[in-house]
C-alpha positions as CSV (number, residue, x, y, z in Angstrom):
1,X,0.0,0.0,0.0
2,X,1.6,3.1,-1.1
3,X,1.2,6.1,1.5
4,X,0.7,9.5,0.2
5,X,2.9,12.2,2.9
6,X,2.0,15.3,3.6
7,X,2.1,17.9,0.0
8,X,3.7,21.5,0.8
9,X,0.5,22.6,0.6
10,X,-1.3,20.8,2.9
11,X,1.5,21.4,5.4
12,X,1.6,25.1,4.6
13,X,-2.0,24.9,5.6
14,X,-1.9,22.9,9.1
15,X,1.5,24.2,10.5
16,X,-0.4,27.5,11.4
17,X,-2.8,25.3,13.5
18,X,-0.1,23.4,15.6
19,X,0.8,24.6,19.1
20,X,4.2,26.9,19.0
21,X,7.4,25.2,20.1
22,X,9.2,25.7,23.1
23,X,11.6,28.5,24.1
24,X,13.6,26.3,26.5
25,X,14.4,22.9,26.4
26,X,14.7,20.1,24.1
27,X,14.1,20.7,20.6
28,X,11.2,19.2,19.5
29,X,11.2,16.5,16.9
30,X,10.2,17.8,13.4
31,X,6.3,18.6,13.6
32,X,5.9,17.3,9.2
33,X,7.7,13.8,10.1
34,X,5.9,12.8,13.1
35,X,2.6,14.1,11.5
36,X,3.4,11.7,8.2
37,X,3.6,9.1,10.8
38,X,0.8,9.5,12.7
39,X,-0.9,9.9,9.4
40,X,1.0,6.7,8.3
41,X,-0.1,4.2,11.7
42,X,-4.0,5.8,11.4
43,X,-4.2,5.3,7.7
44,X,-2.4,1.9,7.6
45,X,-4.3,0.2,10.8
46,X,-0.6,-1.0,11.8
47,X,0.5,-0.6,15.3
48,X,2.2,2.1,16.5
49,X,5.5,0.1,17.0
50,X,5.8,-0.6,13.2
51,X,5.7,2.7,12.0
52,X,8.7,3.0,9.9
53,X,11.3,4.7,11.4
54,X,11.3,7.3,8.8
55,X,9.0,9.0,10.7
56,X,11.0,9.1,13.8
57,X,10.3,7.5,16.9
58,X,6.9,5.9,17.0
59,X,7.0,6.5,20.8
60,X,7.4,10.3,20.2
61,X,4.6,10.0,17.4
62,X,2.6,8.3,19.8
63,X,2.9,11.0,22.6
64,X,2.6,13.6,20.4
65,X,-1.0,12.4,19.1
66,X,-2.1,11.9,22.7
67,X,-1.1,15.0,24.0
68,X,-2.1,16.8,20.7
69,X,-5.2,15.3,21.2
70,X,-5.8,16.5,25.1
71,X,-4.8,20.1,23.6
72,X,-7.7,20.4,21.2
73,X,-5.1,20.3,18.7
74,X,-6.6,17.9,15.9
75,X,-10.1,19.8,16.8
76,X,-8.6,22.5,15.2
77,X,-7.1,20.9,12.2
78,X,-10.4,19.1,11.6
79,X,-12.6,22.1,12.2
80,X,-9.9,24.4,9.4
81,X,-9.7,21.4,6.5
82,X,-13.6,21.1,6.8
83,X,-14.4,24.8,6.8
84,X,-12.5,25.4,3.4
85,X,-14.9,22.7,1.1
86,X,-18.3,23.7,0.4
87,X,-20.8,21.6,1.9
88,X,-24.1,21.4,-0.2
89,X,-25.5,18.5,1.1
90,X,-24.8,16.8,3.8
91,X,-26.0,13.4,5.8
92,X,-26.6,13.1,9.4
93,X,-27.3,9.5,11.3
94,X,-26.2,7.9,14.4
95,X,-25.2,4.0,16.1
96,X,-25.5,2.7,19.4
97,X,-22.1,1.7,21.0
98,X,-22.4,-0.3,23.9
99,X,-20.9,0.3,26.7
100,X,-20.8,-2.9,29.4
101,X,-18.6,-1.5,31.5
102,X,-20.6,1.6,31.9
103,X,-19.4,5.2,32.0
104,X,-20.5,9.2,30.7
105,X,-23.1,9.7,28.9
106,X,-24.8,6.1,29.0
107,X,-28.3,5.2,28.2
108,X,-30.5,2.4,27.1
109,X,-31.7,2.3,24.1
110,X,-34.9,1.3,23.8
111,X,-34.9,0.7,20.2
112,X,-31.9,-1.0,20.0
113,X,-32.5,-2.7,23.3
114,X,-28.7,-2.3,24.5
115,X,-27.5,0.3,27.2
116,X,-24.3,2.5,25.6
117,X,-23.4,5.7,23.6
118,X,-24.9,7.1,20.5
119,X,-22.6,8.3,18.4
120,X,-23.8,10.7,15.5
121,X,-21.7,12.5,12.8
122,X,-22.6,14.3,10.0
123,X,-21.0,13.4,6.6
124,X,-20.6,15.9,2.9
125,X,-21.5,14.3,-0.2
126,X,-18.6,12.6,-0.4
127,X,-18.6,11.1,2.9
128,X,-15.8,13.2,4.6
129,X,-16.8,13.8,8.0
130,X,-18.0,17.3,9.0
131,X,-18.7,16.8,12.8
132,X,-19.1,14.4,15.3
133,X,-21.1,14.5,18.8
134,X,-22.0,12.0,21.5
135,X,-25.0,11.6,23.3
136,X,-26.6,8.9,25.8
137,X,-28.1,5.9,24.2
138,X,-31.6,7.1,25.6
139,X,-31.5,10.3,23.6
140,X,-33.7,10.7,21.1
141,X,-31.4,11.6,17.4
142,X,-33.1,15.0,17.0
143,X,-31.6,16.5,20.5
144,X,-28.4,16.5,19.1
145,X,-28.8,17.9,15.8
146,X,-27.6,21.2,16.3
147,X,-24.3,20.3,17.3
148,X,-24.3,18.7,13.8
149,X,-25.4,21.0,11.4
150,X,-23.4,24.5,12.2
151,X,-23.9,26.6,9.1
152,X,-24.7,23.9,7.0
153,X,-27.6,24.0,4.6
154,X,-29.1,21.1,2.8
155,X,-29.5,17.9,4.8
156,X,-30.6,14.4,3.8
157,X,-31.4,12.0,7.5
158,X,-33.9,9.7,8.5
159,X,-37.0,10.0,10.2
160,X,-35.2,9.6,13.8
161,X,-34.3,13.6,13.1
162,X,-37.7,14.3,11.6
163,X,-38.8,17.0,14.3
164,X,-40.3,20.9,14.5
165,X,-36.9,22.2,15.4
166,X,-34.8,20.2,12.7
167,X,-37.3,21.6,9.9
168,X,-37.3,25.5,11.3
């Protein structure tokens, strides 16, 4: 499987969003590489341990993903690459996750007659992800609709988000 890195423009347009590095300390690893290699291990499925070393340590890559992720980091990269496509139409559903060991925002769902998560996200036409939101499996789909559709104008769902203020 051939793995496209990073293109000068995509990293001219994400290097903005990354926190600035350090005044003091130990320089940090080159921000490109390790983001080719987290790109590389989420892309690929493989573990982190048999990222090629190309891409530096996978235990840096590793860190840097986790603590990336804590920071709101990725939020922001996400929210900036989806706010440059236009998005005519979009699709919105949800799925139960169950959740056995219990934990935040847990519900049963009656209709699906498990206790868990819902998990909804909202897709463009070409299924890229826009947004994604969590909710307890007891919530009824339309509560969680406006989390979804920020500025978005066309939407195609099912009948689980067919209500008065989904239509307004």
């Amino acid at each position: 499987m051939e793995f496209p890195e990073l293109s000068d423009g995509e990293w001219e347009f994400i290097s903005p969003l990354l926190p600035p590095k350090a005044r003091v300390g130990r320089p940090r690893a080159d921000d490109r590489r390790i983001i080719n290699g987290i790109l590389y291990v989420l892309t690929t499925g493989c573990r982190w341990m048999d990222m090629p070393i190309r891409y530096g340590s996978y235990k840096t890559a590793w860190r840097r993903f986790r603590r990336w992720q804590d920071e709101g980091v990725w939020d922001r990269v996400f929210r900036a690459l989806s706010s440059v496509r236009e998005h005519g139409r979009v699709c919105v559903d949800s799925s139960t996750v169950e959740a056995k060991k219990g934990g935040e925002m847990i519900g049963y769902d009656g209709f699906k007659h498990r206790k868990g998560s819902k998990i909804h996200v909202c897709v463009d036409e070409y299924s890229m992800p826009l947004s994604i939101a969590l909710g307890a499996g007891n919530e009824h789909d339309s509560k969680r609709i406006d989390e979804l559709l920020e500025g978005l104008r066309e939407l195609y769902a099912d009948s689980a988000y067919d209500a008065e203020a989904v239509r307004a």
